[in-house]
C-alpha positions as CSV (number, residue, x, y, z in Angstrom):
1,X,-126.9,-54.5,-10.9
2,X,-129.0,-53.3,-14.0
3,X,-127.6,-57.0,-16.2
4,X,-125.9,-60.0,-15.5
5,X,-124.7,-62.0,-17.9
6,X,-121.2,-62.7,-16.5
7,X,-119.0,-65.9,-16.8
8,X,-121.5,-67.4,-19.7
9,X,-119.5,-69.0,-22.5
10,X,-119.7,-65.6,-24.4
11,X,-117.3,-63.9,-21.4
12,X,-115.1,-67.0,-22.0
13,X,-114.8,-66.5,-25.9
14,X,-114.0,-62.8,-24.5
15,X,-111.5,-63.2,-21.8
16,X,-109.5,-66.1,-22.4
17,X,-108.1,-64.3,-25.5
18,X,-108.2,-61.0,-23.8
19,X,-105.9,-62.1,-21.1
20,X,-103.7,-63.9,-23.5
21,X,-103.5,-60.6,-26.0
22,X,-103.0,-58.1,-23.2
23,X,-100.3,-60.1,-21.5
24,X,-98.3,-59.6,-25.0
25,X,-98.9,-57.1,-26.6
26,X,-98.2,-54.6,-23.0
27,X,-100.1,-51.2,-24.5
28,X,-99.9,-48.3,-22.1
29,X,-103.4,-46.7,-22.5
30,X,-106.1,-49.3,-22.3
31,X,-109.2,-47.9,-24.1
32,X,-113.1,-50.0,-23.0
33,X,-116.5,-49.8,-24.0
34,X,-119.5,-51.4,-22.2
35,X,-117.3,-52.1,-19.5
36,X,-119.8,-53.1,-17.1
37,X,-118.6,-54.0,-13.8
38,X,-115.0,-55.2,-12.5
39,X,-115.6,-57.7,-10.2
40,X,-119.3,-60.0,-10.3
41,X,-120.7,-62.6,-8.0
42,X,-121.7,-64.9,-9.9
43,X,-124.8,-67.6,-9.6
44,X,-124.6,-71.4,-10.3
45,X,-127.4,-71.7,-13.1
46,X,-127.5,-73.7,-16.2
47,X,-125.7,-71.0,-17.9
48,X,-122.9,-70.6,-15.7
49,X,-122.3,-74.1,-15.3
50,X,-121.8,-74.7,-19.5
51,X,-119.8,-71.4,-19.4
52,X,-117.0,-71.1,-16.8
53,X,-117.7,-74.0,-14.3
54,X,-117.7,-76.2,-17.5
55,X,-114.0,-74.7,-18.0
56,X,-113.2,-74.8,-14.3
57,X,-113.8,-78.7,-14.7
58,X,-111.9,-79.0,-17.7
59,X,-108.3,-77.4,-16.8
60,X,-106.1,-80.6,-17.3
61,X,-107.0,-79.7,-20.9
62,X,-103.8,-79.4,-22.8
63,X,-102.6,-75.5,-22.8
64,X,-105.8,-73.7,-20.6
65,X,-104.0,-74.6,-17.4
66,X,-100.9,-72.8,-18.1
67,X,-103.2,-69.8,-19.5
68,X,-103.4,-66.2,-18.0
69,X,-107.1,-66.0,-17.9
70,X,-107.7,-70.1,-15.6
71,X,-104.5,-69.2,-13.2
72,X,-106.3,-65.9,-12.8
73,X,-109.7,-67.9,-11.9
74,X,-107.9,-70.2,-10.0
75,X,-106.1,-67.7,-7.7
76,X,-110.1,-66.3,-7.0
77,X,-111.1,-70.1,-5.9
78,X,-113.8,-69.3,-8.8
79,X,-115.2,-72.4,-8.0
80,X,-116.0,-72.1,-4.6
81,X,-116.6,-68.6,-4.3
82,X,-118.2,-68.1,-7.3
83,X,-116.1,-64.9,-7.8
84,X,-115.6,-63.4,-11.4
85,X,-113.6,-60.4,-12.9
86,X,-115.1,-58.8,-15.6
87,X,-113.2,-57.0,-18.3
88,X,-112.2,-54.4,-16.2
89,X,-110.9,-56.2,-13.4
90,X,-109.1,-58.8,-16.0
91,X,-107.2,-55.9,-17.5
92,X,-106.4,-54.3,-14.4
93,X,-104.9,-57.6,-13.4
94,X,-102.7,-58.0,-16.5
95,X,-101.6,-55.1,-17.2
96,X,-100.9,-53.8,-13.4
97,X,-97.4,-53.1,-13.6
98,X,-97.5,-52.3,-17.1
99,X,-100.5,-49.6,-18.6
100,X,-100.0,-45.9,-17.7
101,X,-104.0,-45.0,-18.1
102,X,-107.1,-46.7,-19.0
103,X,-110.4,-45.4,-20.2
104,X,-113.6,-47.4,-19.1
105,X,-117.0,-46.3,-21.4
106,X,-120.3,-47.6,-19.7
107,X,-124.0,-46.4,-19.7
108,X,-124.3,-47.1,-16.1
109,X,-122.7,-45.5,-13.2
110,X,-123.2,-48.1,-10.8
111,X,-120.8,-50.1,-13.1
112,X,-118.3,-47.3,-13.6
113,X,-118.3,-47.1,-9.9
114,X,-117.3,-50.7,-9.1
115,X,-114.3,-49.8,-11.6
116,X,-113.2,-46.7,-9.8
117,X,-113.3,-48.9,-6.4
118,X,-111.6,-52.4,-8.0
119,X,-108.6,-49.6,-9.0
120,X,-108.2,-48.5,-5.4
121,X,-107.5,-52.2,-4.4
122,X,-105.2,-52.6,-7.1
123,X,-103.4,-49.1,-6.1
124,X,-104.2,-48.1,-9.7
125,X,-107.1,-45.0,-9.1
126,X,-104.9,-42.4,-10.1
127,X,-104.2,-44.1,-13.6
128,X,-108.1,-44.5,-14.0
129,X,-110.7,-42.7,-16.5
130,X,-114.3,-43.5,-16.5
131,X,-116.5,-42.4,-18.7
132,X,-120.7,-42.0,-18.9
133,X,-123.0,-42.5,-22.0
134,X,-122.5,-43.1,-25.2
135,X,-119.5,-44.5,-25.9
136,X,-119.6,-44.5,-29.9
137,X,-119.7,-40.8,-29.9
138,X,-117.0,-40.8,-27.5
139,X,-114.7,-42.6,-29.5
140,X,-115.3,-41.2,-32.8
141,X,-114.8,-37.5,-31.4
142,X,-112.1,-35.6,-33.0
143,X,-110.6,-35.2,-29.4
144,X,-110.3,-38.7,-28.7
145,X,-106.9,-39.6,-29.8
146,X,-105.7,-42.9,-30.5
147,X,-102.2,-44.2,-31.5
148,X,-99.9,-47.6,-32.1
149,X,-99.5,-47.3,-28.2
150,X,-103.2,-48.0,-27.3
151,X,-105.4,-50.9,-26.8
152,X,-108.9,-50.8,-27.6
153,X,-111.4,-53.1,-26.7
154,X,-115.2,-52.8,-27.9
155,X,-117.5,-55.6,-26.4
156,X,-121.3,-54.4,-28.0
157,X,-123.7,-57.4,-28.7
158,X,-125.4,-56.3,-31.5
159,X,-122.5,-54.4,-33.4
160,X,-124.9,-52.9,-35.8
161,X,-126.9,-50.9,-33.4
162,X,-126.8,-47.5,-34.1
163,X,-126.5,-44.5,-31.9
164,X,-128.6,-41.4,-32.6
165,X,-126.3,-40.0,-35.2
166,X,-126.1,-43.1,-36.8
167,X,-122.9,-44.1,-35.8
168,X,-121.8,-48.0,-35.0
169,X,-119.4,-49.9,-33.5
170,X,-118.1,-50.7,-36.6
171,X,-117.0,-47.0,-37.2
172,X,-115.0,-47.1,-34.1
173,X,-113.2,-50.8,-35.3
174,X,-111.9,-48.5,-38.3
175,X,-111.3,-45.4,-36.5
176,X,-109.1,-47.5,-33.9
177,X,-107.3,-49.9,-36.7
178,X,-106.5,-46.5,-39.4
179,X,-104.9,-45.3,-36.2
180,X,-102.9,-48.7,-36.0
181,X,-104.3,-49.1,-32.7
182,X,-104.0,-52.7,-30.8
183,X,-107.9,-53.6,-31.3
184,X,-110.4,-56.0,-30.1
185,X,-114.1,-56.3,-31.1
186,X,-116.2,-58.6,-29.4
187,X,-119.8,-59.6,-30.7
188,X,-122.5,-61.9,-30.5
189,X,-124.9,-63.5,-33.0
190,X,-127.9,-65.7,-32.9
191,X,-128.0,-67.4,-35.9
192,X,-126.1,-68.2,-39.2
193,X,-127.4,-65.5,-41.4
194,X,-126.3,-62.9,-38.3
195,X,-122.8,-64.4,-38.5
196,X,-122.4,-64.4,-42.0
197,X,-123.6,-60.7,-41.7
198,X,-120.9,-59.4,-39.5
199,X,-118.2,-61.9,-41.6
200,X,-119.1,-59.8,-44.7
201,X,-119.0,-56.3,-42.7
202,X,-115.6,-57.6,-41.7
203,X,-114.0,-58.2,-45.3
204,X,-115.4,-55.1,-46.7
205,X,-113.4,-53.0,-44.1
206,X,-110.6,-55.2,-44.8
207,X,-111.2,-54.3,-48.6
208,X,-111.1,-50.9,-47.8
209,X,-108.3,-50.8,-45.3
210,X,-105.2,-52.6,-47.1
211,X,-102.8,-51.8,-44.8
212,X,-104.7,-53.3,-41.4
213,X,-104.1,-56.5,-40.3
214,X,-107.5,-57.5,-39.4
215,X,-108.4,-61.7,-38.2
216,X,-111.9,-62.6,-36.7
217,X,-112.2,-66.0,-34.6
218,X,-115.6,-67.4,-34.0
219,X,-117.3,-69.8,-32.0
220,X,-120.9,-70.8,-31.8
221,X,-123.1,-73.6,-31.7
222,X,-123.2,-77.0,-33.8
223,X,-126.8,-77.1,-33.9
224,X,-127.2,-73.4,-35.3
225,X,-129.4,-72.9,-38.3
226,X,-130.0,-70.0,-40.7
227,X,-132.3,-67.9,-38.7
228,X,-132.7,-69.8,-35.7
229,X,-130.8,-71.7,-32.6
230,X,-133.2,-73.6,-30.7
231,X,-130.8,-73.2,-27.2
232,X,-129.2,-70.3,-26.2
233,X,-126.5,-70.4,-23.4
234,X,-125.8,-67.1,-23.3
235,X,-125.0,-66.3,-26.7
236,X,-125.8,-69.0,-29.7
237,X,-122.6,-67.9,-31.3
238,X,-119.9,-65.1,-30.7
239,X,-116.7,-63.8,-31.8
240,X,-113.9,-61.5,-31.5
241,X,-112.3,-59.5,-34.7
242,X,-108.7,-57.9,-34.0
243,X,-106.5,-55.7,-35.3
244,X,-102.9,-54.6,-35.4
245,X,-101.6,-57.6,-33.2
246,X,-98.6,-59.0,-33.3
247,X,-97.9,-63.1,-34.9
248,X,-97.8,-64.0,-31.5
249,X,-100.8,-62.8,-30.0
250,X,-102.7,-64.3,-33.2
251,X,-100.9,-67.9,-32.6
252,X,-102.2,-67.8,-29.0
253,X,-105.8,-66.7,-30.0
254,X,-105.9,-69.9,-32.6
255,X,-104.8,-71.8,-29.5
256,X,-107.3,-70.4,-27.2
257,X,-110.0,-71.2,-30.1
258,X,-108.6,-75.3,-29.9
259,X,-109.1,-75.2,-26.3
260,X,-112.3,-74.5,-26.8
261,X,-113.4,-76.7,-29.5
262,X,-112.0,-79.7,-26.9
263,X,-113.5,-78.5,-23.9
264,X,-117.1,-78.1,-25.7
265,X,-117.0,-80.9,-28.2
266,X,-119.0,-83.0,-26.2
267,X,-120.7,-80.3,-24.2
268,X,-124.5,-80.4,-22.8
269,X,-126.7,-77.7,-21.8
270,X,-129.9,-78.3,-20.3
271,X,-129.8,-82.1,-21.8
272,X,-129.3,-80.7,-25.3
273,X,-126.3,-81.6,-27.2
274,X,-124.6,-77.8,-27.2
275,X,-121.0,-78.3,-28.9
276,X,-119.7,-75.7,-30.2
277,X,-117.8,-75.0,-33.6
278,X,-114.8,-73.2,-34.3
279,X,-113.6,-71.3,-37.3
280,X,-111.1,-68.1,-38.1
281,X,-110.5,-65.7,-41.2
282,X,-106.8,-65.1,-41.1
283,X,-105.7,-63.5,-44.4
């Protein structure tokens, strides 16, 4: 597998909410970029154990018990098989019964390959769409239609990469939210002044789009400075911007966010104090 990052405590500030969303809002075309692989076998290393063996420990906590995304990782005996569904897999899972077609983006075959088999177990191949390369051109083609009806999750880590025509993520946030287009956006930060930067990209599209309804939830670390973080579990900080979601779906992401501001008040990585701090812009 060309990365691993999978079931740090950035994919559990992505997929707890994700679950939660999908199983709501019920979108018939699922949209994904930098899909990466459906199913992972994960290792136990300092990273894993703060992201979703910390959680794993922690589900009498009020509210992630009776969530989606645990009684998914509980019905794969996460903890003693150290099985984990990526993205791909997760929304598979949710929205089996439910989502006519869905579009995975990757850079990788190998990864788009592991989708293509996952849908065959889950009797979903004919339904499935996978895509090679670069993703932002994709999106922001002229033949790639998006309506009220679709759901389109971007996970980039560094949103303000560029492709070669100068393209972003960003672009494709407002190309899927002017289409009124169920949206999620997830991204990562390592310090303060890279959060504040993405906050401020975030209210100038809302300044510029006054008909979207556009939230962004974040968590990262207490012990984050301006330019620095001295640990990184994963991700220092990350967060997920949305778009065109219904109340409900935005209740249950603020709920999500307060089980995770309990689970990791107190939390330690590698002996470091590593809790985490919460925080939302809902206009």
């Amino acid at each position: 597998m060309p990365y691993n990052h999978s079931g740090e405590i950035g994919d559990i500030w992505k997929h707890l909410p994700l679950c939660a969303v999908l199983s709501n809002e019920s979108p018939t075309r699922y949209h994904e970029s930098n899909s990466s692989y459906a199913e992972w076998q994960i290792p136990f290393t300092a990273r894993t154990e703060y992201g979703v063996f910390h959680l794993l420990k922690n589900g009498k906590v009020v509210g992630l018990r009776d969530s989606l995304y645990f009684k998914i990782l509980e019905k794969l005996d996460t903890n003693a098989t150290n099985h984990y569904l990526g993205s791909p897999g997760l929304s598979m899972t949710c929205l089996q019964s439910i989502c006519n077609n869905y579009f995975f983006h990757d850079l990788e075959n190998e990864s788009l390959e592991d989708i293509v088999n996952f849908s065959k177990k889950m009797n979903l191949l004919g339904k499935i769409s996978t895509f090679c390369g670069d993703s932002i051109s994709a999106f922001l083609s002229t033949e790639y239609c998006l309506s009220k009806d679709d759901f389109v999750f971007l996970d980039p880590y560094s949103p303000f990469d560029n492709n070669i025509d100068g393209y972003n993520f960003f672009d494709v946030f407002i190309k899927a939210s002017e289409n009124q287009s169920m949206t999620m956006f997830w991204y990562g930060y390592n310090d303060l002044n890279g959060k504040a930067r993405i906050a401020e990209t975030f209210k100038k599209i809302k300044r510029e789009q006054a008909n979207s309804r556009i939230h962004t939830f974040d968590i990262w670390l207490s012990c984050m400075q301006q330019a620095s973080c001295k640990i990184n579990p994963g991700v220092p900080g990350c967060g997920i911007a949305v778009a065109n979601l219904s109340s409900h779906s935005i209740t249950q992401i603020i709920d999500c966010q307060k089980i995770i501001g309990q689970i990791y008040k107190d939390a330690i990585y590698c002996g470091v104090n590593a809790s985490l701090s919460i925080g939302h812009d809902i206009p």
